[in-house]
Structure formats: C-alpha cells, structure tokens
BAKOLVO-252461 format. One record per residue (C-alpha): y, x, z. Coordinates in steps of 0.02 Angstrom, whole numbers, padded with zeros to 5 digits, always signed. Layout:
# residues N
YXZ ...
***
This chain:
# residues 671
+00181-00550-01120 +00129-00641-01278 -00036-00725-01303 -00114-00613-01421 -00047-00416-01374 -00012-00310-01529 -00003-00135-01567 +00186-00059-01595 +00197+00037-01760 +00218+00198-01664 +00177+00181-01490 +00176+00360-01449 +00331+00417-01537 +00466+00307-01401 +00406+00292-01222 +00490+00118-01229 +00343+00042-01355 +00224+00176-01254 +00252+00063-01084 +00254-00089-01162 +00060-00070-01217 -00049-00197-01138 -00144-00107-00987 -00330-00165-00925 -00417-00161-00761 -00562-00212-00655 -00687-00333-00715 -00758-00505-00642 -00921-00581-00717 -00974-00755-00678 -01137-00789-00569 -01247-00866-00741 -01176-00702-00836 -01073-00803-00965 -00905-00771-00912 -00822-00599-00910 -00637-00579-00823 -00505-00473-00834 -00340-00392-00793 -00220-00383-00923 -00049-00309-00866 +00102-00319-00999 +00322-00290-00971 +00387-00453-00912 +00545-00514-01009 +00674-00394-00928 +00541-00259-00993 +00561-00187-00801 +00400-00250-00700 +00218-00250-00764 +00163-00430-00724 -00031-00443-00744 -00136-00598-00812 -00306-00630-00831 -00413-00643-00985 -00567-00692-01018 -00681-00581-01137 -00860-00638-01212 -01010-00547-01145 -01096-00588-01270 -00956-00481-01411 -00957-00628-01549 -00765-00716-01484 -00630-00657-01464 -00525-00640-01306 -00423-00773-01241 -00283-00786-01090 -00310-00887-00933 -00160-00868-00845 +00014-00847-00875 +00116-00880-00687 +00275-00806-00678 +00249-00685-00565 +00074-00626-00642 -00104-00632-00563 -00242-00498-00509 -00403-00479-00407 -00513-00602-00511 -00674-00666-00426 -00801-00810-00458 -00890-00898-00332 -01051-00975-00343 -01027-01110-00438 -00931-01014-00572 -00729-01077-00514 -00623-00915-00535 -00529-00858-00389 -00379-00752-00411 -00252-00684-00309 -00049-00740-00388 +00126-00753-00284 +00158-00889-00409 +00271-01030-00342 +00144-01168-00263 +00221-01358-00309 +00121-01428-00158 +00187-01302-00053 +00316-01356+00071 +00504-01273+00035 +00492-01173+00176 +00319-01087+00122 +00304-00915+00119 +00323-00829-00052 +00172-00724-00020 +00030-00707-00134 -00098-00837-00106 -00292-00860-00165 -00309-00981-00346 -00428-01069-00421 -00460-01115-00601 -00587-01219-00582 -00764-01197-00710 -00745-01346-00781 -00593-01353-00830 -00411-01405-00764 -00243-01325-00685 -00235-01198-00538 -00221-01215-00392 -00226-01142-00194 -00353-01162-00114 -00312-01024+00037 -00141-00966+00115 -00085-00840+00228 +00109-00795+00283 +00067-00610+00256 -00031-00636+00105 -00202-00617+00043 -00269-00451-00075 -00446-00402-00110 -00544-00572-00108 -00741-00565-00116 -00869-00714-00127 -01030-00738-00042 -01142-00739-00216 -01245-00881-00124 -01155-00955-00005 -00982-00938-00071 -00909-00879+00100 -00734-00794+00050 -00686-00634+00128 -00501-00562+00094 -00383-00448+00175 -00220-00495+00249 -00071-00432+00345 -00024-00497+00510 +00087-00465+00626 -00002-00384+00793 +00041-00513+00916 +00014-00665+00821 -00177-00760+00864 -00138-00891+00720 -00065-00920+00565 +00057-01029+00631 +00103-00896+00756 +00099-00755+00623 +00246-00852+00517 +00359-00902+00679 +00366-00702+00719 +00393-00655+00521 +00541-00804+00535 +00605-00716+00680 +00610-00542+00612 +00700-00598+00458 +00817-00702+00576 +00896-00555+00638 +00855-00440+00501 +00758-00334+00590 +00662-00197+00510 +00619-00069+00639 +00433-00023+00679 +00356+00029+00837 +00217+00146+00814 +00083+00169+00958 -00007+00285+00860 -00061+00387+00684 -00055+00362+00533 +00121+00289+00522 +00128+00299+00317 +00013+00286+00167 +00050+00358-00007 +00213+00270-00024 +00224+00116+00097 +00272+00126+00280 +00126+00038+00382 +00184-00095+00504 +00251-00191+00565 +00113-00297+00512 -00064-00234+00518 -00224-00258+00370 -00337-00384+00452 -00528-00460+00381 -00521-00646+00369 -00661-00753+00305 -00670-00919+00263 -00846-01015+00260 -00842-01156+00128 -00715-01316+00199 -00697-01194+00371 -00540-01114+00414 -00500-00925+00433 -00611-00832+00543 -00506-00675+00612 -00617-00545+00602 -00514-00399+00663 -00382-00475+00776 -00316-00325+00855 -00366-00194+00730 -00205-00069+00725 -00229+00043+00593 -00415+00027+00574 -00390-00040+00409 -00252+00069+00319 -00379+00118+00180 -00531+00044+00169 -00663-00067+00051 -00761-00220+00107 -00903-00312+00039 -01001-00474+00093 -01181-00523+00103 -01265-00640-00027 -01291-00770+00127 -01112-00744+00195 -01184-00732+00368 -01121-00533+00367 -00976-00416+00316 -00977-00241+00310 -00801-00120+00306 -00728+00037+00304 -00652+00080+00505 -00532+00198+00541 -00586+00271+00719 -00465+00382+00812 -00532+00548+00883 -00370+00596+00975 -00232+00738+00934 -00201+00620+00783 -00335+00654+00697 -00469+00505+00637 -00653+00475+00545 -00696+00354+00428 -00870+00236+00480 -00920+00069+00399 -00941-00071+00527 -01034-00239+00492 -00955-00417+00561 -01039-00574+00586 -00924-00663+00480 -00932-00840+00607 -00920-00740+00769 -00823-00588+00722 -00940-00496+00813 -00942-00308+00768 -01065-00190+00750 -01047+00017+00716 -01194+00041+00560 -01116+00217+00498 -01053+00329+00608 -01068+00514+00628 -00948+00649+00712 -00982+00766+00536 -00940+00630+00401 -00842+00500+00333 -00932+00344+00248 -00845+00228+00133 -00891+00110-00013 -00999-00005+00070 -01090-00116-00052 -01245-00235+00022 -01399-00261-00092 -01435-00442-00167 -01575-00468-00051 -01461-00440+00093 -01556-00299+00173 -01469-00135+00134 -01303-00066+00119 -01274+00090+00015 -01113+00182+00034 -01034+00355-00006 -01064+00494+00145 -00928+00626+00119 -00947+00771+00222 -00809+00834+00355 -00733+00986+00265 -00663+01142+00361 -00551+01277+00309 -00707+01393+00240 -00788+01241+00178 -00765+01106+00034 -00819+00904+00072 -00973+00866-00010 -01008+00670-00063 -01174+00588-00076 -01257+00410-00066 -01322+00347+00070 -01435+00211+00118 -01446+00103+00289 -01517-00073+00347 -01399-00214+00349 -01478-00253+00512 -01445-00051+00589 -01531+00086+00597 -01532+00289+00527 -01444+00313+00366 -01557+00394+00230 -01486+00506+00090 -01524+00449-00095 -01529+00584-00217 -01496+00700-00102 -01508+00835-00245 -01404+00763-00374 -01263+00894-00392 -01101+00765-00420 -00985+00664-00308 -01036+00440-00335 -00877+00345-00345 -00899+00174-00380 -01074+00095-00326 -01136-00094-00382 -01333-00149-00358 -01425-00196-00484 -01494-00406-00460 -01677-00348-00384 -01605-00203-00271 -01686-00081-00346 -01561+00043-00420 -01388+00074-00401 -01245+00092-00551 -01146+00253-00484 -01007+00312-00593 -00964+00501-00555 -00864+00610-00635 -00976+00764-00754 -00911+00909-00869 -00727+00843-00914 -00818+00651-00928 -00851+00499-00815 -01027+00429-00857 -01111+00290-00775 -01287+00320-00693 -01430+00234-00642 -01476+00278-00469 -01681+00222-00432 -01676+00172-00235 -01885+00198-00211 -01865+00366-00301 -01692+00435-00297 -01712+00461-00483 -01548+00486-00586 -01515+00432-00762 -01352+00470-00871 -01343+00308-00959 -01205+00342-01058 -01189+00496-01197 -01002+00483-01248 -00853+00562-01172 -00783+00413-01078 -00749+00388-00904 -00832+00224-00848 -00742+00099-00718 -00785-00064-00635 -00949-00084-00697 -01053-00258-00642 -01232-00304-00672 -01275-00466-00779 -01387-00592-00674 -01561-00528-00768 -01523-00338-00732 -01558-00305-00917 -01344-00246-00949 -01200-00162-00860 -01027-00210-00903 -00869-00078-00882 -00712-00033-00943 -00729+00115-01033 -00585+00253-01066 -00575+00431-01118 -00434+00567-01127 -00417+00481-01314 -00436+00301-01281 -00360+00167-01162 -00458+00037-01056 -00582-00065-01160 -00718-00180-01109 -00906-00129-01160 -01095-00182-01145 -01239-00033-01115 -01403-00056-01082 -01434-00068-00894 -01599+00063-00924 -01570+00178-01071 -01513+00352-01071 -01369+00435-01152 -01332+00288-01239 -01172+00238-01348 -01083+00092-01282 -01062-00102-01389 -00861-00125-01385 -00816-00301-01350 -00679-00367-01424 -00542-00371-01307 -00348-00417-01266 -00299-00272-01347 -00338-00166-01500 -00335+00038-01478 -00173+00124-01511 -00178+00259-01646 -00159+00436-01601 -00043+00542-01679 -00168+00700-01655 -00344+00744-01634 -00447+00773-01470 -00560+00946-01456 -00597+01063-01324 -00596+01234-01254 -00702+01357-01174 -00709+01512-01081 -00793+01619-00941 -00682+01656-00795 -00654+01801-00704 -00792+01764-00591 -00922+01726-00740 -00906+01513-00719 -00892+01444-00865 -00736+01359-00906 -00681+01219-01016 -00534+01089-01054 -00481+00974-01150 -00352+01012-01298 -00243+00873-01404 -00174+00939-01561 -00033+00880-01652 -00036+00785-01820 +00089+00919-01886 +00062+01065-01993 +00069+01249-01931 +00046+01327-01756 +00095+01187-01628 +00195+01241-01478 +00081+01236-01306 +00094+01128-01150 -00006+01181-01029 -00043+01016-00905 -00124+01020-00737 -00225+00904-00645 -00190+00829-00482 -00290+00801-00331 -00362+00966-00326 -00514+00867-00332 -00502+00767-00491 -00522+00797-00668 -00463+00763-00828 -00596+00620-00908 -00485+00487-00927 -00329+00380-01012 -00204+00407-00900 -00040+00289-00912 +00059+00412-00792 +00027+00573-00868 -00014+00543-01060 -00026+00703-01171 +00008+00576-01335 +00157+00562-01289 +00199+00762-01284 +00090+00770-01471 +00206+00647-01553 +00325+00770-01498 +00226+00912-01608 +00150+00996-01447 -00029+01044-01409 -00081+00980-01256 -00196+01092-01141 -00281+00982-01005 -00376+01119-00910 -00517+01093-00757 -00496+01243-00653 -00586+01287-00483 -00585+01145-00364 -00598+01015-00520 -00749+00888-00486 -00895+00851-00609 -00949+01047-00612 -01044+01044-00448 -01016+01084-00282 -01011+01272-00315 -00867+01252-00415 -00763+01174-00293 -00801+01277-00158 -00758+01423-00254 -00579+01379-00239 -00560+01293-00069 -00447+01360+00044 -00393+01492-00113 -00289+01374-00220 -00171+01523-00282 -00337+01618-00343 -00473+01557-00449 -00376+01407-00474 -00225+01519-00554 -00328+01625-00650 -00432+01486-00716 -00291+01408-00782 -00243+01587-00863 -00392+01609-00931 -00411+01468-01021 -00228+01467-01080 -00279+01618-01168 -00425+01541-01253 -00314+01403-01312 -00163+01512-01367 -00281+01626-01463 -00320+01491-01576 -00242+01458-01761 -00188+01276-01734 -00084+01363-01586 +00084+01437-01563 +00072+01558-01421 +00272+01631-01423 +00316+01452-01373 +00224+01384-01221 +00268+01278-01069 +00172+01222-00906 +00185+01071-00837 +00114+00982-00661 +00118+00851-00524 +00046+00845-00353 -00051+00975-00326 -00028+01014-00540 +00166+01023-00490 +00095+01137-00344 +00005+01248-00459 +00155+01245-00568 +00254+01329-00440 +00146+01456-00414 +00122+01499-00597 +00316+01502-00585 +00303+01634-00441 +00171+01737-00541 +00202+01762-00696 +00346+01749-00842 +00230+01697-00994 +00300+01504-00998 +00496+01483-01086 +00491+01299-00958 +00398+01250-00820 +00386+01064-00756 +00342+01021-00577 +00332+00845-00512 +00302+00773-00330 +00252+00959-00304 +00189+01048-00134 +00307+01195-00122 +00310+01257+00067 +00140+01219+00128 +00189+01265+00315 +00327+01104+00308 +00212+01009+00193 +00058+01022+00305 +00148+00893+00457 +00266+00792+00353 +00132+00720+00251 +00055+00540+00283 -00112+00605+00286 -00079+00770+00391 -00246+00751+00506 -00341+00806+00325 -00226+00932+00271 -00220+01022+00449 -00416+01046+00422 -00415+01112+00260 -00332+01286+00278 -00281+01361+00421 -00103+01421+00458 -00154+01594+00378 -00219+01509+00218 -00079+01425+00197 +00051+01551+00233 -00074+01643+00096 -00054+01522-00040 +00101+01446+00003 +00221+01450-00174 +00378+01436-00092 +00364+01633-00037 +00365+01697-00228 +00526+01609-00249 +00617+01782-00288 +00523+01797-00426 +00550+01661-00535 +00638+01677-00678 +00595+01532-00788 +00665+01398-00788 +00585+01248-00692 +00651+01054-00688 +00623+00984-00522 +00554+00802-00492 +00528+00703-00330 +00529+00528-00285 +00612+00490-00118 +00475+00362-00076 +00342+00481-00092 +00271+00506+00074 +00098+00609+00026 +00204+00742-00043 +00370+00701+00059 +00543+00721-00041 +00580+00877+00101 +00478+00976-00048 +00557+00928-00205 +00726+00973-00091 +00689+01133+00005 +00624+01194-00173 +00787+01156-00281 +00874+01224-00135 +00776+01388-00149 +00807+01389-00353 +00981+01362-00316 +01020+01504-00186 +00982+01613-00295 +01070+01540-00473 +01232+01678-00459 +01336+01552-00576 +01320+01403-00574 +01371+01384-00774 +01202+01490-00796 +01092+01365-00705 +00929+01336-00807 +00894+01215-00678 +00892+01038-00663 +00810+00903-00510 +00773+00737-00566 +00780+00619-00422 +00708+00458-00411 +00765+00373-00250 +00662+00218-00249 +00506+00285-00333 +00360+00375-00242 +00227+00500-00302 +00214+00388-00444 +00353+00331-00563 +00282+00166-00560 +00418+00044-00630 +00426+00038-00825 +00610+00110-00866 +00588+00236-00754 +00433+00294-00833 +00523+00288-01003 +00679+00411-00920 +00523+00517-00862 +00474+00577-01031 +00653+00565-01093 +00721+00687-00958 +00553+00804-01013 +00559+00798-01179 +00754+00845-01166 +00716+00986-01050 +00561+01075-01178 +00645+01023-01304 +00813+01146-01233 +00691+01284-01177 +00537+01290-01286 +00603+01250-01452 +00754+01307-01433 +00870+01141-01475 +01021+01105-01388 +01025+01046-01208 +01063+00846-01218 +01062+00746-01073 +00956+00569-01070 +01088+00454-01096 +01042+00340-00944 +01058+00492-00860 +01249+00528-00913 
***
C-alpha cells in the first residue's frame, strides 16, 4: 500500500479498483489525548491479501494523516500504554529472533519518543487482542496454546512435534467443535497477562473452550481482569457469564452469572469499581432475546439494570474518564448513533443526528469529546470528533488516510405500513442514469441486523454503477425498531418477514425513478435464506441470488457450529413450518447458487442439498437457468480480494443474462 492512498477514477464501476480502496478500523487514542491510531488495510503487491498498517490521525483535525508502519506482513490491534509507547500486534519477521522462532504474530512497540519497533512479548501460538492497564500498564492479551503445555517452552516443543509428523487431527472432549469458519483446536484461547518487566501470568490454564468467543478488559490498577466464559450446561448446550481474574494469582471469580441470560462486553470504569456489560436475555422458540446494560461491582455483588426502559439493543460500551456515563452505540431506525448513557440516572441521549452508524468510539482524557469511526449506507469508515454531551449533533470529520469515494447514485428512502399496521422503511440507492432503473431487491443478514452501514462485503454501489436501484429493506426481526418488532417475526421468518419485504418492494417499484418489469432479489445468510423462500413463493423476480443460504432448516439446525442457539429458537414444528427447501416445486425463476466450503455457520451441506433440489427437477439439462458458484476455500464470507472481485463478476453476469436480457457470458476466470 502506498503512503498516501488515493481514490481510483471509478472505483465502483470494476470490482478490481472497488477492493483495492483503503479500508479503516478500530481506533486507539493515547493516555494525554494527543495521539489518535488507526487501522488502515490496503491489497498487498500480488493485489490478493489485505495487509493492514497503522496510521496516525490528529485529534485535534488541523494535520494531516501520516503512516506508522509498513511490515511486510501488515499490523493490527493498536494500543498505548501509559506512558504513550504504541503497542501493536504484527507477524512481521523479528531480526533478534532466533531462526528457529515461531512465525506467529507477536506484541510491538513503537516507542513515544521516537525510534524503530520492536517485541517486546512472544508467544508460540501467538498473541491477538492486547489491552493495557491505563495506570499501571499491566498487558493483558489472548493466546492459543496447546492443552497440555504449562509453559511456553512446553507449548512450542508439542507445536514442533505436531508439525514433525504432520499431524493435523483434533480430539474433541466436548462442544463447540467450530466457529464461523475456523475449526477450534487443537490449541485452545487462553488470558495471559504480563505485569510491567514480569513474565506471562496464565490466567486460564486449562480453559477448553471457555474462550471461543469472548471480550476482555483490564482494570486501571492492573490488579483485575474481567472476561467473557463459556460455561457448559450439558446436552451441548452452554451460557455466556463474565468472570473476573486476579491478574498475579489467576484466581477466578464468577461476577455475572444467571441460568436466564448471557452477559458479554465487559468494560470496568476508570475508578476501578464497576463493570458494565451487555445482559442478553435467553430466547425460546415463542420468544425473541432482549439486550440491555447492566451494572455490577468490580468487587461482586447483584447486577443492576441501567436504562432498563430504553427500547434498543447497546453494542459497543466505553466509560467516560469520571465514570459517570457510558458511550453505547446501538443500532435506531435504519442508523447507528452513539449515546450517552448517565450511570446515577439511566438517562439516554442521542448524541449524534446524522444517518451514520458509529464504531469504536473512545473518550479523550477530560471527558469533554468522543472519537469514532463513522460510516453510513453512503459512506466508508472515516474518523470524527462529537461533543461528548450534546444532542443530535453533526459530527467534525478529521482528515484521514483516505478521502471518500464518489458515488455513482444518490441515497433516499422508502416507507410503508405492513400488513400488520408497523411501519416500514428501507433504504433505496438510485442510479446516476436516466429513466426507470431496473430493481435489486437486497436482504439483510443476521435476522437480527440492519442495514446502517458501509458494508465492504455486500456494497449496493457496486450494483448502481451497473444502472440498478438498490432496495436495502429492514423487515420484521431487523434491530433498531424495538423489541416489538423483532418479536413479531421470531420463530415466523417465512411471514412478516416475507411480506415485509413485499410490501415494501411495492412501495419502491411504484415509484418513477423505478422499473418494476425488471426486478431481481438478492441475499446471504439468512438474506440468501429469505431469498429462497421468496423463490418458493412467488414468480415476480426474472433472477434470484442466494448466498451462504439456510435452505433445509431440519439439516441446518445440527450441522451448524452454533447448533445449541439454533435448537432453542424454533422448535422442530417451526422449522418444518418455515423451512424453504419444501417449496422447491415451485420455483420457477431462476436462482444462482453460492456457498463457500469453509463456511461452517451455514455448512456447504445447504448450498449442495439446494442445487441438488434445483437440479432434479431441470428436465434438460441445455434448459438449465441454473448455475452454483463454489468457493472451496472461502467461508460465509468471500474474504480474499480476487475472489471478492469474481463475486460481483459472476453476479453481474448472471442479472445481467436474466434481468436485462443480455447474453449469458461466463466470468472469464471462471472459463
């Protein structure tokens, strides 16, 4: 990646300058407040691997960014410790490092006044996630081990051995045995912290699969870490709790733990005396999950709800200095604000007024600003400065790495009333073309999700260079409408989530801009789900999409990595009710079929058993409308930069063919 990133003259119209725009995440700031970090991820030379870097932008808005790294093999997970050195996490070659090191990421330092990086902390499996003591600098990271080894001496002789004989089978004791789209094990995610010139304190040294998905944080004084902890409840099913460890001892404590919720998020107040998290409520097959914050002594005690009426889910939490609010972002009405939670009062304020979706935010040292990355359905990453105390607020850009693509299209929306009387709405991207645009029709995945925000995966631009309208609906089940709209699709994905979606098709197809004799729907994860339902219930669409899609919910339910959830949220009747794959008779337009063979949340036994259930019933094959793109070392993502490029290739080819009628061509990587 080049020093200074630059916008390509048409980034939109080729996906090959679309992946090679410069792509921003998570945000460090520096202890005095002077310093702002972050990640900047660009193609490497090959133009087939994202390697990230780290850049530095000015809080203050008056310079310009600059780049601080620049290894080979890229860096992430910035961090500053007290005295304002800036850790980072890099599997960059270390030249002190005997020749028979480990090429496993390590933790860097670029030291605050100035000079070349450097390790400062090793591990054979690796370190991720650091975090810093803001007092006492006391470093807390995660790293994977294999289960029998006590060292890190002992951890490396076992890895040796295992390569030795190239052995790669795994012995599983237990559930989960898979996560998104990585097998877990052999080695296991352990808490390690380091107290300044100490070595590694193990803090979980037989933790099995405790630790598959989890957040930590550490305490100002460093005395005290807190984590998310998988506990087992038998029949392989599990609950999340958040555990504290004394971080010399590795003594552990249980501080949130109840039998009808999960807790996650943990983040401990400045002062060291509280830890709010996120308290998600236990769904069932007649009820949805409901998330709220919660409050509970570092020290132990009862939990206590904060804002116990505030109608949204929190995502992200960070403390302000003094402790006493909370910056909560949460998705609201097709946006993701930021808000200031009040911890005496529960008192919420929206402090931003825009249509962004706020990430990452951080606090500057006097509590008067909040830093974030702000994006929106028509803008990528970008750092900003609000106010940490006004309402409904614009945001100050700062300048950053990168300068803001231009659109080829505008951004509006659309309403409606559903059948039920809720009021529905969506986003809509129209076309810099003249006349009626041909529709897309693009759904969300999760269910619970919603579409506030850039998104590198599925990116309507794209499609609008093309000359398409983009409809990017939030149907029942979507989050930021309140809990009643969620619940009024759980366990009922094939109604009021369907005739959302039809509804406000309609609204969109009714209008001038849009041409409604040439539409297509399009899908992935549960979106790819609700495509094949649409498919199954009605003929309105010339082309359907469908990627990493649920199609026989009764196979789907055990096969996935996460089946413990799923098996809780319908029962066998609900899902033999909403199930897609039993409308398979009555599809008659035509669907391309994507699945990643690495995908283990929606496992490849769907994308297979559906094109095997298209094909049965294609008569001759020189008639087949269909086609299956297979990607057989990508996962519910396409996450590796040419593949990403075929993506939109092999989808443009395949509208293209059925929606505006061109001939059928076939990507030519793909011939």
């Amino acid at each position: 990646m080049s020093d200074a990133p630059t916008e390509p003259e048409s980034p939109f119209a080729d996906p090959q300058s679309f992946v090679a725009l410069p792509r921003l995440a998570g945000l460090a700031l520096s202890p005095d407040g002077s310093r702002l970090v972050t990640t900047v991820a660009g193609l490497d030379r090959d133009r087939t691997a994202w390697r990230p870097a780290l850049w530095e932008v000015d809080p203050t808005g008056k310079a310009p960014a600059r780049r601080l790294t620049r290894g080979p093999k890229g860096e992430s997970s910035p961090v500053f410790t007290p005295e304002g050195d800036l850790l980072f996490v890099s599997a960059r070659v270390d030249p002190d490092a005997a020749p028979e090191a480990p090429d496993t990421a390590a933790l860097w330092t670029l030291p605050a006044g100035g000079g070349e990086a450097h390790v400062v902390r090793t591990r054979p499996g690796g370190i991720a996630a650091p975090h810093v003591a803001r007092e006492a600098g006391t470093v807390l990271v995660t790293s994977a081990t294999l289960p029998g080894a006590v060292t890190g001496e002992d951890d490396a002789a076992r890895r040796k051995a295992r390569s030795e004989k190239n052995i790669a089978a795994i012995l599983h004791d237990g559930y989960p045995v898979r996560f998104w789209d990585h097998d877990l094990g052999p080695d296991e995610a352990r808490l390690l912290a380091a107290h300044p010139g100490a070595p590694w304190t193990d803090l979980t040294p037989a933790p099995g699969r405790t630790l598959v998905d989890t957040t930590a944080d550490i305490a100002s004084d460093g005395r005290t870490a807190v984590s998310g902890w998988s506990v087992s409840d038998g029949r392989g099913a599990s609950r999340a709790v958040v555990v504290a460890f004394d971080t010399t001892t590795g003594e552990r404590r249980m501080l949130l733990d109840d039998a009808d919720h999960d807790y996650g998020t943990p983040r401990v107040s400045p002062d060291g005396r509280t830890v709010a998290a996120v308290r998600t409520r236990r769904s069932t097959p007649e009820r949805a999950p409901r998330m709220t914050l919660v409050l509970v002594p570092l020290a132990g005690g009862q939990p206590s709800e904060l804002a116990a009426d505030w109608d949204r889910w929190p995502g992200e939490l960070t403390w302000t200095p003094d402790a006493s609010a909370l910056i909560v972002t949460a998705d609201e009405q097709g946006r993701a604000p930021l808000f200031r939670v009040e911890v005496g009062t529960g008192a919420v304020t929206r402090l931003t007024g825009d249509h962004g979706a706020y990430t990452d935010p951080v606090v500057s040292p006097d509590g008067t600003s909040v830093y974030a990355l702000r994006s929106a359905v028509d803008s990528p990453p970008a750092p900003v400065r609000l106010d940490a105390h006004a309402a409904y607020q614009e945001p100050t850009p700062l300048p950053g790495p990168a300068e803001a693509p231009t659109l080829p299209g505008t951004l509006t929306e659309v309403t409606v009333t559903a059948e039920d009387g809720s009021p529905l709405r969506a986003w809509l991207v129209l076309p810099d073309t003249d006349g009626p645009a041909p529709l897309l029709l693009w759904v969300h995945g999760g269910p619970l999700s919603s579409w506030n925000a850039w998104q590198w995966r599925w990116n309507p631009w794209l499609m609008a260079a093309r000359g398409y309208a983009v409809l990017l609906p939030d149907p029942a089940l979507s989050t930021g409408y309140g809990q009643d709209f969620v619940q009024r699709g759980w366990g009922a994905w094939g109604g009021p989530p369907f005739t959302d979606l039809m509804a406000i098709t309609d609204a969109a197809a009714a209008l001038p801009e849009v041409d409604a004799s040439r539409t297509a729907a399009m899908g992935g994860s549960f979106g790819g789900y609700m495509a094949n339902w649409i498919a199954g219930h009605t003929d309105r669409f010339r082309a359907i999409v469908t990627h990493a899609s649920l199609w026989a919910l009764d196979q789907f339910g055990p096969t996935t990595d996460f089946a413990d959830y799923w098996l809780i949220e319908m029962t066998p009747e609900m899902a033999a009710a909403n199930s897609p794959h039993h409308h398979v008779d009555a599809i008659t337009t035509p669907m391309l079929v994507i699945h990643g063979d690495k995908d283990y949340r929606v496992p490849i036994g769907e994308g297979l058993r559906l094109w095997w259930d298209l094909q049965s019933r294609v008569a001759d094959p020189a008639e087949n409308p269909h086609r299956f793109l297979y990607f057989p070392d990508e996962n519910h993502w396409v996450l590796t930069p040419q593949h990403a490029a075929l993506w939109y290739e092999t989808v443009y080819a395949f509208l293209a063919h059925h929606v505006l009628g061109a001939p059928w061509r076939t990507p030519d990587l793909l011939r």
